[in-house]
C-alpha positions as CSV (number, residue, x, y, z in Angstrom):
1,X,-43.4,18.6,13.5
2,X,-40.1,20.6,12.1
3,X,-38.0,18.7,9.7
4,X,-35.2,18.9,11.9
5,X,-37.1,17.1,14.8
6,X,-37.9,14.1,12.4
7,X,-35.7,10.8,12.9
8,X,-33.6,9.6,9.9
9,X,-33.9,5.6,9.1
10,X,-31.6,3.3,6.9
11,X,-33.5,1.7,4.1
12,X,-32.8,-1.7,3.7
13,X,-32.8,-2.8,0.2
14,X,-33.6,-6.6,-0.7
15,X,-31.1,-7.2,-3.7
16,X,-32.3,-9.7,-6.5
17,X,-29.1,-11.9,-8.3
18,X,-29.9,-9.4,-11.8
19,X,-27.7,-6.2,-10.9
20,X,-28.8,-4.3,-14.0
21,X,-32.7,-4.7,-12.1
22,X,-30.9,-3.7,-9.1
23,X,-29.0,-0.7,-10.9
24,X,-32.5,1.2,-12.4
25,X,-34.1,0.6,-8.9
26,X,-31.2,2.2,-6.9
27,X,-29.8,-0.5,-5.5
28,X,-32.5,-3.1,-4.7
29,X,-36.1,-3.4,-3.8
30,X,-37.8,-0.9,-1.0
31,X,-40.1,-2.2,1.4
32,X,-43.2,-0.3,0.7
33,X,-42.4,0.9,-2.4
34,X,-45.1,1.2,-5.4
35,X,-43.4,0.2,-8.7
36,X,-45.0,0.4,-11.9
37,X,-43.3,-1.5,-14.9
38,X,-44.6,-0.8,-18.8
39,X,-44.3,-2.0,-21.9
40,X,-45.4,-3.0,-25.2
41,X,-47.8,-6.8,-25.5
42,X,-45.5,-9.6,-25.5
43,X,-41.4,-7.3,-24.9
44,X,-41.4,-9.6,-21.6
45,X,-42.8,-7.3,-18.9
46,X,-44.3,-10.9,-16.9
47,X,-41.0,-13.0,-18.0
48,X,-38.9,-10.1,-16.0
49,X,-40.9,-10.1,-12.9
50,X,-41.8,-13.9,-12.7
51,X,-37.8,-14.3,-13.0
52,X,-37.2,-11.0,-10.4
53,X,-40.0,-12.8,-7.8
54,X,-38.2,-16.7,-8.3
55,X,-35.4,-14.9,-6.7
56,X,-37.3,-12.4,-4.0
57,X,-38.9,-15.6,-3.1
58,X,-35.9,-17.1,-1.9
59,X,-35.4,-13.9,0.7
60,X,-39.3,-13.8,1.9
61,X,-42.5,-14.4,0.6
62,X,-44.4,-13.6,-2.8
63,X,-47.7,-13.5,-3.8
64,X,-48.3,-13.1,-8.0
65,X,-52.0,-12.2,-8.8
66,X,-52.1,-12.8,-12.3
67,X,-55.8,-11.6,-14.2
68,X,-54.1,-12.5,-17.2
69,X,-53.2,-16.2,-17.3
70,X,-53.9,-18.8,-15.3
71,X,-52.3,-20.8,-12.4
72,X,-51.3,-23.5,-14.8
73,X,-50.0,-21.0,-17.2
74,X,-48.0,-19.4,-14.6
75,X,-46.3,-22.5,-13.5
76,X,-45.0,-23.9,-16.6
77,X,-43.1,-20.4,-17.7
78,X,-42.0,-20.0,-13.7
79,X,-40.4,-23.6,-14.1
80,X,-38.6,-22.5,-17.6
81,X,-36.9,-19.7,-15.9
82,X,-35.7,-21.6,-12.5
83,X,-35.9,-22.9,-9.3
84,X,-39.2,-22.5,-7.4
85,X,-38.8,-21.9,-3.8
86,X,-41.7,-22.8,-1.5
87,X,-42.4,-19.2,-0.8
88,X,-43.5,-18.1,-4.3
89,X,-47.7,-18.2,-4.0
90,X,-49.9,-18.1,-7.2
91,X,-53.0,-16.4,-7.3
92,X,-55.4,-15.8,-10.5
93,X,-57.9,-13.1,-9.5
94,X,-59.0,-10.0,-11.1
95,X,-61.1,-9.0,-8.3
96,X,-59.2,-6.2,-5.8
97,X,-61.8,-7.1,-2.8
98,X,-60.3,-11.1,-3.2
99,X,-56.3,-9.8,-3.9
100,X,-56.8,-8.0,-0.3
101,X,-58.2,-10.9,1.4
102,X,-55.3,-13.2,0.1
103,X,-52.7,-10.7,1.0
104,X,-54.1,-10.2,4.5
105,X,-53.9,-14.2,4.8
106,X,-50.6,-14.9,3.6
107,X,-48.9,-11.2,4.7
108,X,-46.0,-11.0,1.8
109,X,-43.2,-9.3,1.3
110,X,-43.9,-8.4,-2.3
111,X,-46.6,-8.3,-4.3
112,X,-47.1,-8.2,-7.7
113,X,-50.0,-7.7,-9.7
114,X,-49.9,-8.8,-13.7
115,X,-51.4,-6.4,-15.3
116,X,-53.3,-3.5,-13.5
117,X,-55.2,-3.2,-16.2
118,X,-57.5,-6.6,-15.5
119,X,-58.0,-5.9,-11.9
120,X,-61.2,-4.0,-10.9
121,X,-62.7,-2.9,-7.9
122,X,-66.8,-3.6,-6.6
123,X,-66.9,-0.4,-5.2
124,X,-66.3,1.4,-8.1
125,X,-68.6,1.4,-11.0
126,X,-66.7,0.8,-14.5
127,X,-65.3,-1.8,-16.4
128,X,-61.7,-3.7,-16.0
129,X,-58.9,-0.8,-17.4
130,X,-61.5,2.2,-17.2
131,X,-60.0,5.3,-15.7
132,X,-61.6,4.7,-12.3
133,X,-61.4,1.5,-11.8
134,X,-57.4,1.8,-13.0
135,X,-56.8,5.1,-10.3
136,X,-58.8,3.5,-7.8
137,X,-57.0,-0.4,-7.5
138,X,-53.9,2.1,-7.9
139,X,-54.8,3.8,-4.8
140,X,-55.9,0.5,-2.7
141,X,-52.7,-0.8,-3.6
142,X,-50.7,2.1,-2.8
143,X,-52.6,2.0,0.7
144,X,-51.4,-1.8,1.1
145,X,-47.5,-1.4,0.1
146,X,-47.5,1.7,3.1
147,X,-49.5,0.5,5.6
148,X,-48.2,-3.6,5.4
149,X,-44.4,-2.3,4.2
150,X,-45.0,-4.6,0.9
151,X,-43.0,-3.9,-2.1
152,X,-45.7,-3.9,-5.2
153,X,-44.8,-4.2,-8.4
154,X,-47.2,-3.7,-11.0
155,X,-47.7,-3.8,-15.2
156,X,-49.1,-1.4,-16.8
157,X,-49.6,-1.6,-20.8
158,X,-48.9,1.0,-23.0
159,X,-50.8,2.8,-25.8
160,X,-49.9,2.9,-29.6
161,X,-48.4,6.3,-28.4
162,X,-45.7,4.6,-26.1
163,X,-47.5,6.1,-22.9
164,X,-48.7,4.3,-20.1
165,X,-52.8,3.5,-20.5
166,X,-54.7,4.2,-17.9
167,X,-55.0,8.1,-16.3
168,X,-51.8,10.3,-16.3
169,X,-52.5,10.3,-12.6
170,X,-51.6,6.4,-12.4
171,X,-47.8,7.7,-12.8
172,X,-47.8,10.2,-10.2
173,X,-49.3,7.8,-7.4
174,X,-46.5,5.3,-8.0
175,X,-43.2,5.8,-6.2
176,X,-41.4,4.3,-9.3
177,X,-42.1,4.5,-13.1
178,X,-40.2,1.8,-15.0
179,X,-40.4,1.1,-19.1
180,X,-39.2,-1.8,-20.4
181,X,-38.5,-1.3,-23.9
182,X,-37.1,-3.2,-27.2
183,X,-37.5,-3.8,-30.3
184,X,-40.1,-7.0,-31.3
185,X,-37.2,-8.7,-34.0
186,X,-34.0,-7.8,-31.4
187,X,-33.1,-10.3,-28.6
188,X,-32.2,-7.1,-26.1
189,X,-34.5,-5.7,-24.1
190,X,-34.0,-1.9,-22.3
191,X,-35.5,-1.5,-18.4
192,X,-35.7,2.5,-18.2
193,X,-36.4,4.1,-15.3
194,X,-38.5,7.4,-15.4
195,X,-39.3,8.1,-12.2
196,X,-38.1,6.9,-9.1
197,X,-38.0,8.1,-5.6
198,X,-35.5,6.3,-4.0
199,X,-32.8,6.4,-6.5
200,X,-31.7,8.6,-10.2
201,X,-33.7,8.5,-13.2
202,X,-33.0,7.6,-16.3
203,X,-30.9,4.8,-15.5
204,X,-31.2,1.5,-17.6
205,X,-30.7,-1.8,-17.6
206,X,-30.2,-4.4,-20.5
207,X,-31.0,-7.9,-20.9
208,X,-30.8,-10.2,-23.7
209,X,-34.1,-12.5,-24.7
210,X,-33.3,-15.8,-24.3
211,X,-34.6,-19.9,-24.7
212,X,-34.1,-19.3,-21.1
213,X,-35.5,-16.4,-19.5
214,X,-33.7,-12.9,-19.8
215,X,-29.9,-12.4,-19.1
216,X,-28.7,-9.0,-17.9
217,X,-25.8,-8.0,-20.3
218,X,-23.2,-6.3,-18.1
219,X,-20.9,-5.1,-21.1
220,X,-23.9,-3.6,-23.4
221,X,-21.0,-1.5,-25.2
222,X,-19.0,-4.2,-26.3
223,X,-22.4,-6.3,-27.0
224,X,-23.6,-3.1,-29.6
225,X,-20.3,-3.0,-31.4
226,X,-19.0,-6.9,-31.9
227,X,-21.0,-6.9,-35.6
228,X,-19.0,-3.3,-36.7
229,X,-17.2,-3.8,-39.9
230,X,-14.5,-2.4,-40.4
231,X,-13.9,-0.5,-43.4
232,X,-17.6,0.5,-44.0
233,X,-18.6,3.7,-44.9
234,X,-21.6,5.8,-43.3
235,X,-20.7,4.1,-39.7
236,X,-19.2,6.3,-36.4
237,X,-19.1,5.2,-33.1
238,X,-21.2,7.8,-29.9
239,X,-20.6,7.3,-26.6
240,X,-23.8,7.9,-25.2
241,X,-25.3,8.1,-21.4
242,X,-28.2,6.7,-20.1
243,X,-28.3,8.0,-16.6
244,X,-25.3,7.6,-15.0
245,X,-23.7,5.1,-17.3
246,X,-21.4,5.2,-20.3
247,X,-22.7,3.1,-23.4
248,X,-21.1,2.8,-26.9
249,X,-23.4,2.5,-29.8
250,X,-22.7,2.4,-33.3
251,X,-25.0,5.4,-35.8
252,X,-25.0,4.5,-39.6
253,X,-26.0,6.1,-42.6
254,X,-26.4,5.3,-46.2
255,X,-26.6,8.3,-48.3
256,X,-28.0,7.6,-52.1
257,X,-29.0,9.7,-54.7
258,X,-32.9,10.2,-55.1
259,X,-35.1,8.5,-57.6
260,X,-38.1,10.7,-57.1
261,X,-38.9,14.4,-57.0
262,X,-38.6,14.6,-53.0
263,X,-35.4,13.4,-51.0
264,X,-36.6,10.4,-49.2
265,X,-35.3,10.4,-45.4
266,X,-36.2,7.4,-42.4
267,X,-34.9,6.7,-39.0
268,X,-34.7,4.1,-36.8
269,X,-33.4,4.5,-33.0
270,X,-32.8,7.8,-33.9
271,X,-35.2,11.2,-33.7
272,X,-36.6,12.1,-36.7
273,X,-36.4,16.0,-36.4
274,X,-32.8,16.0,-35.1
275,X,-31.4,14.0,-37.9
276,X,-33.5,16.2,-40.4
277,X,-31.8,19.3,-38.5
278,X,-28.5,17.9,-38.3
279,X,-28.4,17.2,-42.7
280,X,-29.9,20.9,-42.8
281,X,-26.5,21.9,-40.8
282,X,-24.7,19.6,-42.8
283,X,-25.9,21.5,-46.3
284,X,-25.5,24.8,-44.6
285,X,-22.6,25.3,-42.9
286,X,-20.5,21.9,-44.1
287,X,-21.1,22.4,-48.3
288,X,-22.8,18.8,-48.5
289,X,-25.4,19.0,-51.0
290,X,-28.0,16.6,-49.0
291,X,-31.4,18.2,-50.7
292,X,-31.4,15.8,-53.7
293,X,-30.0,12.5,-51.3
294,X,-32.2,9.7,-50.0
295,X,-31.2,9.3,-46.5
296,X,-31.5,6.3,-44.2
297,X,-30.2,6.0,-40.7
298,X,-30.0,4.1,-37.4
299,X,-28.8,2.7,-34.3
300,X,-26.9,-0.7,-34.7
301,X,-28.6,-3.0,-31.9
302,X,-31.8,-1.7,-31.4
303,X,-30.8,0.5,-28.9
304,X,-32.4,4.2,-29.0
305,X,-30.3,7.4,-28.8
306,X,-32.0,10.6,-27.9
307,X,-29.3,13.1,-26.5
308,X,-28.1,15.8,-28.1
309,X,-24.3,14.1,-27.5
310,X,-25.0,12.1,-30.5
311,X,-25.2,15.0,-33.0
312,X,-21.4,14.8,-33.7
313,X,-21.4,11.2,-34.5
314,X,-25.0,11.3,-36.9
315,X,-23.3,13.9,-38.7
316,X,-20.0,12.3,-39.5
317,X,-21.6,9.1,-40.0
318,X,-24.1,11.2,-42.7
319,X,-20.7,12.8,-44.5
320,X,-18.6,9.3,-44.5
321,X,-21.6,7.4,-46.4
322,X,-22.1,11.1,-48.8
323,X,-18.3,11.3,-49.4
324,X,-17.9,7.6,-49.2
325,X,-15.0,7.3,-47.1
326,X,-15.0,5.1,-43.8
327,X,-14.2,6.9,-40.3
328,X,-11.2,5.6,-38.6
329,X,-12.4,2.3,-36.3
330,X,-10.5,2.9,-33.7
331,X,-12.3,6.6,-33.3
332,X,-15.5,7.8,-31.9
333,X,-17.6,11.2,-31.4
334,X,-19.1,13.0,-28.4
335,X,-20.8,16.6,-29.7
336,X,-23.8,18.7,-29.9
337,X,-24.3,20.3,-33.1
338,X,-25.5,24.5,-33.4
339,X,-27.5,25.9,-35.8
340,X,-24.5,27.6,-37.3
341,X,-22.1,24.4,-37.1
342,X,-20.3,25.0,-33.4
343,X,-19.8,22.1,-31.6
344,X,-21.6,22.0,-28.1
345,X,-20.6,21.2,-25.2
346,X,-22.2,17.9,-23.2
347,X,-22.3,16.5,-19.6
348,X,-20.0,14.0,-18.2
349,X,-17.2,14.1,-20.7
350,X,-14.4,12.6,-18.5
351,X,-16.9,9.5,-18.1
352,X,-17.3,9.2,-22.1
353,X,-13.8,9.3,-22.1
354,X,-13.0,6.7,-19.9
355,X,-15.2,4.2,-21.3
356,X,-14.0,4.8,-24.8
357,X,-10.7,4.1,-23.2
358,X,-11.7,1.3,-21.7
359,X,-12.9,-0.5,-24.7
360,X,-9.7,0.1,-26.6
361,X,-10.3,3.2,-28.4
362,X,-7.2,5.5,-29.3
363,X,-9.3,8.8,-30.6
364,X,-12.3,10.6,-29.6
365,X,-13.4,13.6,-30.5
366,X,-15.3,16.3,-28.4
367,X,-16.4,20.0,-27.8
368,X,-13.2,22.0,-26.9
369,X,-15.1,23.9,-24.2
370,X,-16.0,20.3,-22.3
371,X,-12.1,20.0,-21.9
372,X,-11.8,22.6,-19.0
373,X,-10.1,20.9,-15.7
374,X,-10.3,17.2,-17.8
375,X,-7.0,15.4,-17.4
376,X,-7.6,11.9,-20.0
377,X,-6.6,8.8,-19.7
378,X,-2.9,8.2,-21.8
379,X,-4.4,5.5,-23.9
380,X,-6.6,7.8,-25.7
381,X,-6.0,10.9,-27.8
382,X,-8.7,13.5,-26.5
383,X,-9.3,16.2,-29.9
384,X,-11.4,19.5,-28.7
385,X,-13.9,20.5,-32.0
386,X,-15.4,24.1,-31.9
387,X,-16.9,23.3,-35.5
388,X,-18.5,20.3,-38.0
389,X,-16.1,21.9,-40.9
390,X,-13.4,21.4,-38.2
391,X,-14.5,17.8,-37.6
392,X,-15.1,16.4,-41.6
393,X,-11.5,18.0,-42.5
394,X,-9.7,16.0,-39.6
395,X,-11.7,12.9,-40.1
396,X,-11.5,12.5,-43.7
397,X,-8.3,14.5,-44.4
């Protein structure tokens, strides 16, 4: 059949009341669609779906097969987190033959199976969470969302490595690869996406742990930058992007001399090798002297930054805590930072722009060559950098 000759269909998404769930799925829930959803034991990978199928329930019916917990388990969080409609079905089984039997009986609209890792196939010989038993129920299920039009979710656990367990393959039968990440002593909680077929990836979605279930934040820059003090030294403000949206996040840095023979240096929310290359640019090309400083930094919030975007801001918030003198509040930073000290340019100024705007900044500082065609908002003074010895003489001039 040619391409041309093949007839185009609207896909009707079923929309759940969290729009940041809706947001990293593209826009709702696809009939037929395979979605895998990971995370670390216990970051709230059942709490999310048991909340997202309370509310798919109210729109058609849901089966949850659960190998972990129990019916009566199952029904005491469910009533935590809300209203249960009458077509939400419970179902504890770990055996796939059983699952397909109950789903032929009660013909859902979505399906989802907590944790793939406890359900295992007769057929196949291997224990629950082997390789073959995980790419086989994998493959039954993806069979059963296309040919019954059932939206599957599934939860995957991840390894001590941050990966998916189970074969690599597991990730490319799925139409949709979801992480939800977080750090175990924050309240917020990150849904990533990875992979999706029916809308961009990398887009996220944030929620906020609490006595009640999780509650989509829907202003996560404000929410990252409400505990900034101002005044402090070794703190600058990034506007970063995770997919298509503009977040601010605050970077800080304390900067103390050594006690010991080797310069001590940790991260936290922040790549090790790039904040190790960015002091070595610092030294180099800026005059810090940085080899005989213990270095700590971080991302205020939990949240994780790893674009190159935040160079700018990890290195001015390195030279404010070394120099000890506080960036202006009312500023922030937007940069890649060279080898030999040039400022790079990054994607989607005009939108980092905006939403530093937005939330009430007056300065922001970016690579002169991003500026081409960019016509900024009034409220905000836009500075094009071509250098970090530019950058440290403006800021702390």
């Amino acid at each position: 059949m040619k391409l041309a000759e093949v007839t185009s269909i609207n896909v009707n998404r079923t929309k759940t009341e969290m729009e940041e769930f809706n947001r990293v799925l593209g826009g709702g829930v696809v009939p037929g669609s395979l979605v895998l959803i990971g995370g670390d034991p216990g970051i709230g990978k059942s709490t999310l779906l048991l909340q997202v199928s309370t509310q798919l329930s109210q729109v058609g019916t849901v089966l949850y097969v659960s190998g972990e917990e129990s019916a009566q388990q199952i029904k005491l969080r469910a009533e935590r987190l809300g209203d249960i409609d009458s077509e939400f079905y419970l179902y504890a089984e770990t055996n796939m033959q059983s699952v397909r039997s109950e789903v032929e009986r009660i013909q859902p609209d979505f399906l989802i199976i907590d944790s793939i890792q406890t359900i295992m196939s007769p057929e196949i010989s291997g224990v629950q969470g082997s390789v073959s038993q995980v790419r086989e129920v994998t493959a039954e299920l993806m069979q059963l969302a296309k040919t019954n039009n059932i939206a599957i979710f599934i939860v995957g656990h991840v390894t001590k490595e941050g990966t998916l367990a189970g074969p690599r393959m597991l990730e490319h039968m799925v139409d949709t690869v979801l992480y939800f990440e977080g750090e175990r002593h924050h309240t917020f909680r990150i849904l990533r996406a990875v992979k999706n077929r029916f809308g961009s990836t990398n887009e996220i979605g944030i929620f906020e742990m609490q006595s009640g279930g999780l509650v989509e934040v829907l202003n996560p820059s404000q929410v990252f930058l409400e505990e900034r003090l101002d005044g402090a030294t070794g703190s600058s403000i990034v506007v970063t992007m995770e997919g298509t949206r503009p977040i601010l996040a605050e970077v800080q840095a304390l900067v103390t001399p050594t006690m010991f023979g080797n310069a001590k240096r940790t991260t936290t929310g922040l790549d090790f090798n790039r904040a190790s290359l960015i002091m070595a640019v610092l030294e180099k090309r800026a005059g810090l002297l940085l080899q005989n400083q213990d270095a700590y930094l971080k991302s205020a919030g939990g949240v994780k930054l790893d674009e190159p975007a935040i160079d700018l801001a990890v290195a001015v918030a390195i030279a404010s805590s070394y120099k000890d003198k506080p960036t202006n509040p009312q500023e922030c930073f937007v940069g890649e930072l060279g080898l030999t000290g040039e400022i790079r340019r990054v994607n989607r100024i005009e939108q980092r722009i905006n939403e530093a705007a937005k939330l009430g900044f007056t300065k922001i500082y970016v690579p002169k060559n991003s500026l081409t065609g960019i016509i900024p908002p009034k409220e905000i003074e836009v500075i094009g950098v071509t250098t970090i010895q530019e950058v440290l003489k403006k800021v702390f001039a």
